[in-house]
C-alpha positions in Angstrom: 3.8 4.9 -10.6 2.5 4.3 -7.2 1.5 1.8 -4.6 -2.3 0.2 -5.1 -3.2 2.2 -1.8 -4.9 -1.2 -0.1 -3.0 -0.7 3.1 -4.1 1.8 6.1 -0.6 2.4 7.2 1.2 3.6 10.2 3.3 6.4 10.0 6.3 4.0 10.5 9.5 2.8 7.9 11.1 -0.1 10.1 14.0 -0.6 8.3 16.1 -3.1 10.8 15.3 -6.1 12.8 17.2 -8.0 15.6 15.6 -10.6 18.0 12.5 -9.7 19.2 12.9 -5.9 18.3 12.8 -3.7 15.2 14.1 0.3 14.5 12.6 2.8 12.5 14.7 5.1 10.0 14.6 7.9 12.9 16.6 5.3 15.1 13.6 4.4 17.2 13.4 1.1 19.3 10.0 -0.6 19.1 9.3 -4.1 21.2 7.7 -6.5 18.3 4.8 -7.8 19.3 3.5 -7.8 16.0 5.7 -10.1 14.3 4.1 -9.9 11.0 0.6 -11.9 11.9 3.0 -14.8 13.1 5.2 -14.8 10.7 8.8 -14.2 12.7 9.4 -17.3 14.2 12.8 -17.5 15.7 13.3 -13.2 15.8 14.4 -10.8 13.3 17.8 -11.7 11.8 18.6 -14.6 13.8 22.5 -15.6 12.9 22.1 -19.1 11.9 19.0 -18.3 10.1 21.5 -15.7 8.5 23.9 -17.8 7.9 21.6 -20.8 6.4 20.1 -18.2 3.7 23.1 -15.8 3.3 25.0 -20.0 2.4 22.2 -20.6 -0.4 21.6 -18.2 -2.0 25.2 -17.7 -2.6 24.8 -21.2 -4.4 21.5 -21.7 -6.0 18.8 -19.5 -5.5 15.9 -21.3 -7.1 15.6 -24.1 -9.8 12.3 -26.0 -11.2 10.6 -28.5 -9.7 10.9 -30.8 -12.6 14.7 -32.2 -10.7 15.2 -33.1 -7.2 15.3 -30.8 -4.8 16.6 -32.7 -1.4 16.0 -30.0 0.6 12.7 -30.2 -0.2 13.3 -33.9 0.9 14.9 -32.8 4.1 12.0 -30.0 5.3 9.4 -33.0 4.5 11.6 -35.2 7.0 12.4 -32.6 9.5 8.6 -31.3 9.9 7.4 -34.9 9.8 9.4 -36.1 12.8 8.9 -32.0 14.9 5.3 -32.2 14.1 4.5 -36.0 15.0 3.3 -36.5 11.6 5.8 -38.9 9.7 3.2 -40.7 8.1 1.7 -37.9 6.1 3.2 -36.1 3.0 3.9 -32.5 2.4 3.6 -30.1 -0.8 5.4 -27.4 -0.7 3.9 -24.0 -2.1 4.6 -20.1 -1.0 1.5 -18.6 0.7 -1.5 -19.7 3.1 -3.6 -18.6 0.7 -2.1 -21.2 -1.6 -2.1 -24.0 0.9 -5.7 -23.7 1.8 -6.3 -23.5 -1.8 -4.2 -27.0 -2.4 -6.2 -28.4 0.0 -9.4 -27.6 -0.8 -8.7 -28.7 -4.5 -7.4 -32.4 -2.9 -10.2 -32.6 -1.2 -12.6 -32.2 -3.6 -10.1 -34.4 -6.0 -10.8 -37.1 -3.3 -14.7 -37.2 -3.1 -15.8 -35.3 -6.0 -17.7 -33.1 -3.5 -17.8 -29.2 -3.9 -19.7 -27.6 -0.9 -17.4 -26.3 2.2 -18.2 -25.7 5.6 -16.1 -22.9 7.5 -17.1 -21.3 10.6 -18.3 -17.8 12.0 -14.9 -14.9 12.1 -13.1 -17.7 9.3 -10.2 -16.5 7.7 -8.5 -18.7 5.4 -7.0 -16.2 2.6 -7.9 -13.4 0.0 -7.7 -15.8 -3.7 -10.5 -17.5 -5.1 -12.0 -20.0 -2.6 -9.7 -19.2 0.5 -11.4 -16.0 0.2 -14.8 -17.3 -0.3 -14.3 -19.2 2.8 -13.4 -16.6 4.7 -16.1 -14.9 6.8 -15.6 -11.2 5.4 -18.0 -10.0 2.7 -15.9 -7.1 2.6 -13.0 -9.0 1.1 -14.9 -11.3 -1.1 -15.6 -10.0 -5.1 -18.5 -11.4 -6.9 -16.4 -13.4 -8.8 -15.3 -15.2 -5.8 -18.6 -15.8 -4.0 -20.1 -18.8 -5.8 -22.1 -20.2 -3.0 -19.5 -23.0 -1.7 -19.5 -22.2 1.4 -22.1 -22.6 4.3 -20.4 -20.4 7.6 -21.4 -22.1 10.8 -21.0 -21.2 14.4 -17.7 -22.0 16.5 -18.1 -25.2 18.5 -21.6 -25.4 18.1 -21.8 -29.4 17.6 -25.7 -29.7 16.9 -25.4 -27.0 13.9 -22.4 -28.8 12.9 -23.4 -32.1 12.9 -27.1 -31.3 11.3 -25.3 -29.6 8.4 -22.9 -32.3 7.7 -25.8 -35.3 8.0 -26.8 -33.8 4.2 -23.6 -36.0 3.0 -22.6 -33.4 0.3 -20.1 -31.4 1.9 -16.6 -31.9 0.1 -14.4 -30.3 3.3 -14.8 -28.5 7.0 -11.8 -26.0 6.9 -11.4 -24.5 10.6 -8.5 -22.6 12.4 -6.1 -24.6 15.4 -7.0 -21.2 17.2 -9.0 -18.0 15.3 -6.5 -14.8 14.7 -8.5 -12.3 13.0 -11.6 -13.8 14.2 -10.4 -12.4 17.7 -8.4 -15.2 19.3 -11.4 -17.9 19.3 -10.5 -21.1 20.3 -12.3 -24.2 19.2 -13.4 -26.6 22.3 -11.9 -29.9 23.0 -15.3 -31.5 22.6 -16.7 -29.6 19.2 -13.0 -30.6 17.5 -13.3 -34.2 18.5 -17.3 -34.6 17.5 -15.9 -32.5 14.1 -13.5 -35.4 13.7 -16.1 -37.8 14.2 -18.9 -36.7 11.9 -15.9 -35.9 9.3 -15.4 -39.2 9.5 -18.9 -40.9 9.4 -20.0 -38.5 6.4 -16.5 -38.6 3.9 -16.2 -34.7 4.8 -12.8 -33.9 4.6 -11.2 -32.0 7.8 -8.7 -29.4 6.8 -7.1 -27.9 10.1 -5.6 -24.5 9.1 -2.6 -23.8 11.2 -1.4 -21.0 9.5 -1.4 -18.6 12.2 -1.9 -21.3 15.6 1.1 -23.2 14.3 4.8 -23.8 14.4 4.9 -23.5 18.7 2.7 -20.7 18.9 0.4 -22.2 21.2 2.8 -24.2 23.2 2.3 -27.6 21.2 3.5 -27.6 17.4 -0.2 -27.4 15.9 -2.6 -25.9 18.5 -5.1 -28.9 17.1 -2.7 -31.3 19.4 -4.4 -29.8 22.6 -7.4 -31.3 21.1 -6.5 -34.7 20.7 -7.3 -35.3 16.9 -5.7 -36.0 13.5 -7.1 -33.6 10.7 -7.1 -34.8 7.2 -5.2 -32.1 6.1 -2.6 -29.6 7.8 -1.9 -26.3 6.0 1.1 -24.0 7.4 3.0 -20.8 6.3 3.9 -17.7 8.0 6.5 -19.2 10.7 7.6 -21.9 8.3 10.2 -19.6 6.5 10.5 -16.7 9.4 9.4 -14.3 6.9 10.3 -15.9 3.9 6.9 -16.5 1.5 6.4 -20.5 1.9 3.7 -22.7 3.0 2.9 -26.4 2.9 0.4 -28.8 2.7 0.3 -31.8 4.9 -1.1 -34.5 3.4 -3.0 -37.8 5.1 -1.7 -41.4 3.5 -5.3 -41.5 2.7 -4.9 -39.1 -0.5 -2.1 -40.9 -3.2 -0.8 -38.5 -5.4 -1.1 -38.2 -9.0 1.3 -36.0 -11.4 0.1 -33.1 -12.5 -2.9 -33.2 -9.9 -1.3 -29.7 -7.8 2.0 -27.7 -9.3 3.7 -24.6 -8.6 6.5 -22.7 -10.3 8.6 -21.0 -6.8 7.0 -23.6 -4.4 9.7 -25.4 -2.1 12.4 -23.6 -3.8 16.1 -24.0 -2.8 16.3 -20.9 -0.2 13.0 -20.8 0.8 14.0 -24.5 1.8 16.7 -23.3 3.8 15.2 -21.0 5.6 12.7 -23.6 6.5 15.4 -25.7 7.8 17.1 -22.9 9.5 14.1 -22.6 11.4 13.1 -25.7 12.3 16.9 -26.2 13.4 16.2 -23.2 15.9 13.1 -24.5 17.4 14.6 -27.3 18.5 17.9 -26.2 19.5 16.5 -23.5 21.7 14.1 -25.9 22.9 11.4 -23.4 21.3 
């Protein structure tokens, strides 16, 4: 068998990481810039990040979500109090795909609604209506593209507000910053009008960090530059430095019902530790 050939690929097999540089199999040095779209957080084998993992897995691996799991407990606590959201609640799940999935699915949960409202250069995901929201027709099957989803332009406020005046939009999902849009950055003013007219019209705001989070502009979520509160904060990549998680974080405005969102490996023991690890290093490195 061989690989589903998906993947333009440079002729390069990294096979070692250490801080912020990585070697190839022919012993060659490379400076990461890359990091994995965002993913390495803290550097390639960082020791207590090591340490935290290597400690875990040694113990328990994984184990259902149908016990308590208080590390799951602790990252909720951890990322509450480094993010400046106590008040909201997390779920935990393994991809960004899957978290702007969650959220899109609680949003419609919450008003019934089922259009959504992205933006010009989008990217949210490639499964089911992450990818439909994503502004790549490339990427998006037949199956996927069910007419959902309205693509506006980046901060422009009229277009915005005009389109969500109809009152049938369920959710406006928009990047903290835009990565493979080209580094677009939503203005102060169109992110605080977007609040507002989420507000008047029941539209819920989903703020996808996945990429702009976890310190990489400066702030924890680059949204804090703007001076709002989304609805709904979605994260992964430099939440596990490389290992698959993601979360959901929740306003005290949805309450949760069981059975409403599941996952099988989401929040599992390790990938809880290397969350903690993590969040451990930002702040003692004052990261």
């Amino acid at each position: 068998m061989k690989l589903f050939d998906v993947y333009p690929l440079y002729n390069i097999n990294i096979v070692k990481g250490n801080g912020c540089k990585v070697w190839d199999e022919n012993g060659t040095e490379y400076l990461d810039l890359y990091g994995g779209h965002a993913v390495i957080s803290i550097g390639h084998a960082h020791p207590h990040y090591v340490e935290m993992i290597s400690n875990q897995v040694a113990n328990l691996g994984f184990y259902s979500n149908s016990v308590i799991n208080k590390l799951q407990q602790q990252v909720a606590e951890r990322l509450g109090k480094i993010s400046g959201y106590e008040d909201y609640t997390l779920f935990l799940i393994n991809s960004g795909a899957e978290a702007n999935e969650n959220a899109l699915k609680l949003a419609s949960f919450y008003n019934g609604r089922t259009k959504v409202v992205s933006f010009n250069k989008a990217f949210h995901g490639r499964t089911s209506l992450a990818v439909e929201a994503t502004n790549n027709p490339s990427i998006i099957a037949p199956i996927n593209n069910n007419g959902h989803v309205t693509y506006l332009p980046l901060n422009d406020v009229e277009a915005m507000k005009q389109e969500l005046s109809k009152g049938d939009t369920c959710a406006v999902i928009i990047e903290g910053i835009q990565g493979v849009g080209g580094i677009k950055i939503p203005a102060t003013e169109f992110m605080q009008e977007l609040r507002k007219a989420c507000t008047q019209t029941g539209t819920i705001l989903i703020l996808d960090e996945i990429q702009s989070g976890y310190g990489r502009s400066g702030k924890f979520f680059a949204h804090q530059y703007n001076d709002i509160r989304p609805d709904i904060i979605t994260v992964a990549k430099g939440i596990g430095n490389g290992f698959p998680m993601a979360g959901v974080l929740i306003s005290p405005m949805f309450k949760p019902v069981y059975g409403q969102l599941g996952t099988t490996f989401g929040g599992n023991h390790l990938a809880c530790s290397a969350a903690l690890a993590v969040m451990d290093v930002i702040e003692q490195e004052n990261l």
